[in-house]
N, C-alpha and C positions, 0 to 999 in steps of 0.2 A: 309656426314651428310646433304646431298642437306634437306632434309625432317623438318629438324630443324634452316634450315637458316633464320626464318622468326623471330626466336629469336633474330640475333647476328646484322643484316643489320639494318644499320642509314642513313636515308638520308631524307632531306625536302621535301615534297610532295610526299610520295611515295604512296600513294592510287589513288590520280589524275594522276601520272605517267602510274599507271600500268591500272588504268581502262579508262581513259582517251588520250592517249600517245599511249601507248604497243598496246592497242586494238583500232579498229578504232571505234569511236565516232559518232554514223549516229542520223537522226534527230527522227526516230522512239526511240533510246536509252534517247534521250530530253527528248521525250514527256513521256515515262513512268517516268524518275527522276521529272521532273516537275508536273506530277499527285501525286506521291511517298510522293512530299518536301510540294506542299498543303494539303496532307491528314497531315503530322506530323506537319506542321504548326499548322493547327485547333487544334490539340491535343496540343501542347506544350503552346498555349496563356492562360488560365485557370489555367492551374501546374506551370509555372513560375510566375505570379503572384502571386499563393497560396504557393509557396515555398520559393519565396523571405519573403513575410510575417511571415511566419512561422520560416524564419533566422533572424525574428529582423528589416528588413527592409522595405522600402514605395515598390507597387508591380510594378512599374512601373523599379527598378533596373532590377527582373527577366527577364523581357521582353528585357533589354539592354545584360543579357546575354544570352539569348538563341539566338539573335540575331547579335552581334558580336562575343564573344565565338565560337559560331556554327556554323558561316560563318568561320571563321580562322580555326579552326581544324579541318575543312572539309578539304579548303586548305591546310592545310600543314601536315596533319597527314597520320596515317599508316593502318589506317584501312576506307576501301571504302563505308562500312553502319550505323557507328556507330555516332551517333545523340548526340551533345553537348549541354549541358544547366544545368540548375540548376537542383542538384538532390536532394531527402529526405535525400539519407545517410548523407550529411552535414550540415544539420537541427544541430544535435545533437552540434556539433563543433560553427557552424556559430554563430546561437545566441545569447552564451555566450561573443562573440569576438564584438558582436554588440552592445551587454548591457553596455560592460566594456568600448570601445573605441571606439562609433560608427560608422556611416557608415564610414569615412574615416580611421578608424581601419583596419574596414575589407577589405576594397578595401585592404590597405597596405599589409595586412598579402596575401593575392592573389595573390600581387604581387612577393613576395616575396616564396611564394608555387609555382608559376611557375617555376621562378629562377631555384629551387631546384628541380624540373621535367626533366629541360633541361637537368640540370647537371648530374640526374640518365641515362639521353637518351644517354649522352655521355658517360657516363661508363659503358654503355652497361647492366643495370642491370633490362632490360626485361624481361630477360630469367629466373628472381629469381622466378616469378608469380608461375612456377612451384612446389616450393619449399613451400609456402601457403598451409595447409592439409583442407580439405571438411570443418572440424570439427571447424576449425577456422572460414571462411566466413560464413557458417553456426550461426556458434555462435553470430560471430560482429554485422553481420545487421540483425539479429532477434532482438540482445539487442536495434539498432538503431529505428527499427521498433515499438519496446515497449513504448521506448521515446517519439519516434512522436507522436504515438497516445494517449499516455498520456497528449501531449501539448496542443491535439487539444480538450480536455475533456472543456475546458474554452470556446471556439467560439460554440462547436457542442452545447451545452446548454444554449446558450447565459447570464453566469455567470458573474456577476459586479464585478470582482477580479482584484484590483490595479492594484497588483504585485504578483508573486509565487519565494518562498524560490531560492536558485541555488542546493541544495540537490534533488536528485528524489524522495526520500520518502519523504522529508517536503512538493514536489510538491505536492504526491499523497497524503497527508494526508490534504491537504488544500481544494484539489480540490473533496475529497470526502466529507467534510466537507459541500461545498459548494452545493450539489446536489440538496438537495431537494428545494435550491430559482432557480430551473432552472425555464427559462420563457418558456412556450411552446410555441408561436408563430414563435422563433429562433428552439425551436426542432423540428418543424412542419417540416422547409424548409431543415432544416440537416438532415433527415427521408426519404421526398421525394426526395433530392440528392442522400442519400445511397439507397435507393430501386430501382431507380433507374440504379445506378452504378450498383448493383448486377444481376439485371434482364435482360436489356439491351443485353449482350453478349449472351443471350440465343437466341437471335430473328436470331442471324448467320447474319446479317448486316456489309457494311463496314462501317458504320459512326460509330466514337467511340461514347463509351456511355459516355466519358466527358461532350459533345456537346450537346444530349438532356436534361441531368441531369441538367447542370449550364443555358439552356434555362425558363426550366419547373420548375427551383426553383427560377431564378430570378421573373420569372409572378406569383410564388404564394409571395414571400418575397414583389413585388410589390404591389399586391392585398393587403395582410394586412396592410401596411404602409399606402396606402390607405383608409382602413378601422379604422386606427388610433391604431394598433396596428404594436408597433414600432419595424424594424427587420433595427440591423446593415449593411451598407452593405460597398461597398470599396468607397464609394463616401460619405459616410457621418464620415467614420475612419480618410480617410486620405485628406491633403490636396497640393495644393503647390504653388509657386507662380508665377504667370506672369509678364511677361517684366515692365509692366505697375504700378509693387508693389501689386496690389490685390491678392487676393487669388482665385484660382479653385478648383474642388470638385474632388476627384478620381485619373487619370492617366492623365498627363499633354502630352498633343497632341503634339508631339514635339518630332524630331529626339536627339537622346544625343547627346552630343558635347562633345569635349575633354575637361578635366580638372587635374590635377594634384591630384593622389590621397589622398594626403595628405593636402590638402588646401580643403577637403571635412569636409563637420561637425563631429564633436568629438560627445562623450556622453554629453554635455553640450551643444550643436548645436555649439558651435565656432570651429575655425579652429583648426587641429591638428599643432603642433610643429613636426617638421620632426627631430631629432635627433638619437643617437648611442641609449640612451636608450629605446623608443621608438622600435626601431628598436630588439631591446634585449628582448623586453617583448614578441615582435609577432613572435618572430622566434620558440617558441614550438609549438605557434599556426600554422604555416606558416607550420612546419613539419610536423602537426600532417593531414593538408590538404591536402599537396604535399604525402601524404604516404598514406592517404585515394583514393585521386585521382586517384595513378599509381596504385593501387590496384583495383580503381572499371572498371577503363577504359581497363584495360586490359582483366578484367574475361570479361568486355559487350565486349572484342573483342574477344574472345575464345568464345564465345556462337554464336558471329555471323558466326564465321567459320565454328561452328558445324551447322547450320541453310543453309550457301550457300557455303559451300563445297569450299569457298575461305581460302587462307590465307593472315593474317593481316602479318605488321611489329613491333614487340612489341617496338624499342626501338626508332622508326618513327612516335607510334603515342605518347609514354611519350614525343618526339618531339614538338609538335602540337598540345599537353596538355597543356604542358609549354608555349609554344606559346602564344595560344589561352589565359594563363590564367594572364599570363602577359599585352596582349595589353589589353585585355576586362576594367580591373579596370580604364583605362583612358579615358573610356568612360562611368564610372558608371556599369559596368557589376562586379558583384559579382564573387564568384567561380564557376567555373563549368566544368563538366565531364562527359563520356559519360553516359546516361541514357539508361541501360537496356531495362526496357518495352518500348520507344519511336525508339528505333534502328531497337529493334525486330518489334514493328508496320513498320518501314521503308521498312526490308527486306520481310515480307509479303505484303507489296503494292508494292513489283515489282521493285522498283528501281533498278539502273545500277550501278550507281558510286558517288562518293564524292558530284555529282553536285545538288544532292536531299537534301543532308543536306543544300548545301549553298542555296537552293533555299528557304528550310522551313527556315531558317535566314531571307531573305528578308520577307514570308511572314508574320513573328513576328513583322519587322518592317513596314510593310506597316498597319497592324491593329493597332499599336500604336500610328498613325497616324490619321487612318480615322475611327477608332472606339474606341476610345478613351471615348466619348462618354458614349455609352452604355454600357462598360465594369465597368463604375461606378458603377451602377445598381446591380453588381455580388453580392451578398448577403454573408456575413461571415459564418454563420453558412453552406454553400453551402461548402463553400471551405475548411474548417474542416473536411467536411464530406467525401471530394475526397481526402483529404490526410489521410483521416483513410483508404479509398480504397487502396491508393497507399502503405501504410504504410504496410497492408495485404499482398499487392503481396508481395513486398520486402524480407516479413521476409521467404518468402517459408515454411514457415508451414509445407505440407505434405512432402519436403524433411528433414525436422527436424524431423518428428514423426518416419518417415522410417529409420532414423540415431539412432534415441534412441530403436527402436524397434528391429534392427538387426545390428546395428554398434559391431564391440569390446567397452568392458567395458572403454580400454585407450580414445579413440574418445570419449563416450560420456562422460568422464569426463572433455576433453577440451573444447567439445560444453558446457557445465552449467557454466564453466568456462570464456569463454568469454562471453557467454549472462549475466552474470551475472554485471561482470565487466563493461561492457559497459554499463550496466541500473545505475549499482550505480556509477558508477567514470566515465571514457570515453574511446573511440575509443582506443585510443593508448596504456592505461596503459594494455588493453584487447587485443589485439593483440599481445602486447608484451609478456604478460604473456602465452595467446594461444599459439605461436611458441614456447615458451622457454618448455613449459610444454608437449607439442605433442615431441619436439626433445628429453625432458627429456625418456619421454615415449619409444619412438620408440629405445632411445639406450639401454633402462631398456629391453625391447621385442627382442633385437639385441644380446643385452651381453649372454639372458641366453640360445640364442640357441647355444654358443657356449661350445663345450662337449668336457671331456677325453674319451676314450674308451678303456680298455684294452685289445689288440689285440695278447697279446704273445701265446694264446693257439688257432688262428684260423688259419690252417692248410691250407687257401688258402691264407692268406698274409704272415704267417709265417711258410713256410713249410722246416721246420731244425729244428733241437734241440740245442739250444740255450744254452751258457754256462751256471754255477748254477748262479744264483743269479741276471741273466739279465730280462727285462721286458721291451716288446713295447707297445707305450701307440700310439694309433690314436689322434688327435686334427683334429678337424672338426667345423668351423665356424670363423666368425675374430677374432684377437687378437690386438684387442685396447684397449684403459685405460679403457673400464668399462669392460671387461671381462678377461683381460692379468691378474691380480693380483689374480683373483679366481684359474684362471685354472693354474698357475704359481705354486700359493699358494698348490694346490693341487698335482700337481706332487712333491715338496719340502717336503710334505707326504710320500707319494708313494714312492720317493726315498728313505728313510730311513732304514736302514738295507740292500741293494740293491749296491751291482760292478758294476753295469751300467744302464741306461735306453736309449732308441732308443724312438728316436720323428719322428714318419711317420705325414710329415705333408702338404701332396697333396692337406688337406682340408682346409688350410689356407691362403684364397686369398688376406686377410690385414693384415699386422704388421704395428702400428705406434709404437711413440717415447716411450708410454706408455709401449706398448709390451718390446718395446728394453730394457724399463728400468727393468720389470721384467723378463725376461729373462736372465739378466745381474744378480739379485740376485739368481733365482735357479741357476746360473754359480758357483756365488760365494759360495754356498752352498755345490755345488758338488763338490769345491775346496777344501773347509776346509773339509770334510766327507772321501775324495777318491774318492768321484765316479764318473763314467764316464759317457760322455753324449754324443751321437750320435745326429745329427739332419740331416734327410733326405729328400728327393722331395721335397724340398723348391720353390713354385709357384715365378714367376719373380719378384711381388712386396713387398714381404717381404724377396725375398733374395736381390733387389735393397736397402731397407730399412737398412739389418745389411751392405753391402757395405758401405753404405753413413754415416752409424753409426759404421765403421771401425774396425768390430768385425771380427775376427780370429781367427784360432782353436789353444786351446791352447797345448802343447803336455799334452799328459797321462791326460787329463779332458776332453775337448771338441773334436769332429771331426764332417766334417761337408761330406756330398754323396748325389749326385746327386738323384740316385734313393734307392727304398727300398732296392733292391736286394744287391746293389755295396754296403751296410751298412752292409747287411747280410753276406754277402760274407767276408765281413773284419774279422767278429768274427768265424764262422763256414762256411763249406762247404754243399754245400743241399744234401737231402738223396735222393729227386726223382728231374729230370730235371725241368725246369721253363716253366712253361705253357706262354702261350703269355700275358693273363689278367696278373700272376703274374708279369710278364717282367715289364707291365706296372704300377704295383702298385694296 
């Protein structure tokens, strides 16, 4: 199963190993990761800022983590193109966790969602990603997608709204409410962002269209401000403070420093209390991100395999997920995992190896540094308007309409089922319910394809004349607990008035415990009645099954033969010789 080892293999750094190590490393491979890691820099300074905000916090966290985050899980993870930082899907999760316990909430709960990364890397539960149906990913981040750009209904129309309910319809009914005091001078620059964003990619250009958008909407947001029509921007939202006690406007010019996440400010801005309970409250939170996380990072590593014909290490990079999401919060870096559209930008600029992610790290923090500055400037309504774009990609749309349009009717009821879920309650309770309800499904679609057939009058399996009152029945498909009681139920039928029945059953590749159990009543039945019951061509894991469930023939009830014939051959002798197909059943 060489083909699927990229499931089961754990080890620190194995992306830099194998693309860096295994393959020789020349300086022409530099210079394309180094082109690669600045083109996905310019793109990730703008999205991390508008993504930390959009989780509740100042935008100068995002840039700490696509910046250490990204650097680390370059280093130490499993997959060699996939690009770490702050994503939308955890918008949904984050900001409630920011509102309730602020920033040093969230660092904690981060911290603690790595923990729980490492710990799936170690139990090897990579390879689950598999076991995820369309219908569910599908579902989740459309619903997340809904969310987001529900959030961003407040900045894109620059609405004076305190606070919004924590319900998604008290949100949505607030914020429709609120429509018509939109100020246009804020829609203007949220308009020319999105026309922008939209048009942009048609020109076939490598410069993303983030870069001209948040350019051409800060000089118009300028121009008005100027003109005395007032547009928010991140330098007049946010502020912080310098060495010196005063206050600065926007993004403090200043590498992070380590701090202890929980000596960061609370929802009251004083410190948090580090305690058990504490620790109690953030651990759903902490699950519900570490299970977001190893969910998104692994489909953006399946997508990159499918794009460069490489393969990732699933449980290498939940590795160097956890890693990464561990150290990031001691330096102010939020959560973070790999970003889909920023990887895919990665792998179409050519990159080589790991070295491109760690390099677009540095250059997040070299701009946090030396442009700090001008990134005040970046206008809200602008960055509203790039996460309604992002929020769009996310939700894949035309693979959703393509799913409801030609999906089975079970699929698209678990797609409405998590989009649903996840709009009105969250991530987790929608997920869970999606698996629970797709596996519900798929055993309901599983049980009924399993059939009786009655076979005593087909003269190529049963070619003998058979004593009075005997009857072969076929079973074809598994006999597990949701179909053993039907088809069980059915034969305990069928027997009745009947000296024997013959179970040909070549076609039953499972028996569990369920099966054994009903199996074991039509036994009993046959006991009390007389009748007799053959069971024949028993396939190796349902005959390993009654071994292990230490079932044996009983005399004058049960008998158990190898093949059809040897069962045949017990009650009558054949009237024409055994063709070879017969031989075999």
């Amino acid at each position: 199963m060489a083909h699927r080892a990229h499931l089961f293999s754990l080890r620190i750094g194995h992306a830099v190993r194998e693309a860096c190590i295994a393959e020789t490393y020349s300086v022409n491979r530099l210079g394309r990761d180094a082109l690669a890691g600045l083109t996905i820099g310019i793109i990730a300074i703008p999205l991390a800022m508008a993504l930390a905000i959009a989780s509740g916090v100042a935008p100068q966290y995002g840039l700490y983590t696509a910046a250490i985050a990204g650097f680390i899980v370059a280093l130490t993870g499993g997959s060699r193109y996939s690009i770490t930082g702050p994503t939308a899907a955890f918008v949904v999760i984050l900001y409630p966790i920011a509102q309730k316990y602020g920033l040093g909430g969230l660092l904690m709960a981060t911290v603690l969602a790595g923990i729980l990364m490492i710990l799936m890397a170690f139990l090897r539960l990579g390879r689950f990603i598999e076991y995820i149906p369309e219908s569910v990913t599908l579902g989740f981040t459309g619903g997340i997608a809904i969310v987001i750009a529900t959030l961003q209904i407040k900045d894109f129309f620059a609405l004076t709204l305190a606070e919004l309910p924590e319900s998604y319809l008290g949100k949505l009914d607030i914020l429709i409410r609120a429509l018509p005091e939109a100020y246009w001078p804020g829609v203007l620059v949220a308009m020319v962002t999105l026309v922008i964003m939209v048009l942009w990619p048609r020109l076939r250009t490598t410069i993303p269209a983030h870069l001209p958008a948040v350019i051409v909407a800060s000089l118009v947001a300028w121009g008005l401000n100027q003109s005395g029509f007032s547009v928010e921007t991140i330098g007049s939202r946010f502020t912080y403070t310098l060495p010196d006690g005063s206050f600065g406007a926007g993004v403090p010019p200043f590498l992070p420093d380590f701090q202890w996440p929980w000596l960061q400010a609370g929802p009251d801005g004083d410190r948090l209390e580090l305690n058990w309970a504490l620790v109690r409250d953030l651990l759903p939170a902490a699950f519900a991100i570490a299970m977001l996380g190893a969910i998104e990072s692994l489909l953006c590593a399946m997508v990159l395999d499918g794009m460069s014909g490489r393969r990732h290490s699933a449980n290498s990079e939940l590795l160097g997920q956890g890693i990464g999401n561990v150290v990031a919060p001691f330096f102010g870096g939020i959560t973070a995992t790999a970003a889909i559209a920023r990887s895919a930008a990665n792998v179409r600029a050519h990159a080589e190896s790991p070295v491109a992610a760690m390099i677009h790290g540095l250059v997040v923090l070299l701009a946090l540094v030396a442009l700090s500055g001008v990134l005040a400037y970046l206008p809200m309504p602008a960055m509203a308007a790039m996460l309604m774009v992002v929020a769009w990609n996310m939700s894949e749309a035309p693979k959703s309409i393509k799913l409801l349009k030609t999906a089975p009717r079970a699929d698209i009821w678990v797609f409405i089922t998590c989009i649903s879920l996840t709009v009105l309650f969250d991530m987790v309770i929608a997920i869970t319910a999606g698996i629970l309800l797709a596996s519900f499904l798929f055993m309901k679609e599983i049980a009924e394809m399993t059939r009786i057939t009655d076979v005593t009058n087909n003269s190529r399996l049963v070619p003998v004349d058979l004593p009075e009152g005997w009857g072969v029945y076929k079973i074809t498909g598994p006999l597990f607990f949701a179909a053993a009681d039907r088809i069980f139920g059915e034969l305990s039928v069928l027997s009745e008035r009947k000296k024997g029945i013959l179970l040909y059953l070549d076609g039953v590749p499972i028996l569990d415990a369920g099966g054994v159990a009903a199996l074991n009543k039509l036994i009993s039945k046959c006991q009390r009645d007389q009748t007799r019951l053959i069971l024949a061509d028993l396939q190796f894991q349902p005959l390993r099954t009654m071994a292990k469930a230490k079932m044996k023939p009983i005399v004058g009830v049960t008998a158990f033969y190898s093949t059809l014939r040897e069962a045949l051959d017990s009650l009558v002798l054949p009237k024409v010789p055994w063709s070879s197909e017969e031989r075999g059943g």
